[in-house]
N, C-alpha and C positions, 0 to 999 in steps of 0.2 A: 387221027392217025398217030401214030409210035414212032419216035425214032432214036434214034442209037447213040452213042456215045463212044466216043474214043476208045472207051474199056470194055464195050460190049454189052451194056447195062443197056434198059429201055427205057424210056422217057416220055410221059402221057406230051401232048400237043405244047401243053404250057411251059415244057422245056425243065420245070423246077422239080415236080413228082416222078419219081421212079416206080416202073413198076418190080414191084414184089417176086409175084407170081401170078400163073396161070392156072386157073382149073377147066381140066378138059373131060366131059361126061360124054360115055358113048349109050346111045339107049339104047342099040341096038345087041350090047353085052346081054344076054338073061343070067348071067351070074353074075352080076353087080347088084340085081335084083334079092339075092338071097339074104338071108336073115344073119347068116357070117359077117357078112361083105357090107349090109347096113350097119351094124355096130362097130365094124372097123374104121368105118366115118364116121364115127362118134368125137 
């Protein structure tokens, strides 16, 4: 579990590592699927 900081920042369990960020994939998009939208996550 994550938790918070003072300033708002998130903190894996161990208290020392912050997290970054987050990546959220929806599959249910069919246009994340396209050939556009694959190379833009490149």
């Amino acid at each position: 579990m994550a938790s918070h900081s003072e300033t708002g920042s998130m903190f894996f369990t161990d208290g020392i590592r912050s997290i970054d960020f987050v990546i959220v994939w929806d599959e249910h998009n069919g246009q994340a699927m396209t050939f556009k939208c694959s190379e833009y996550r490149k």
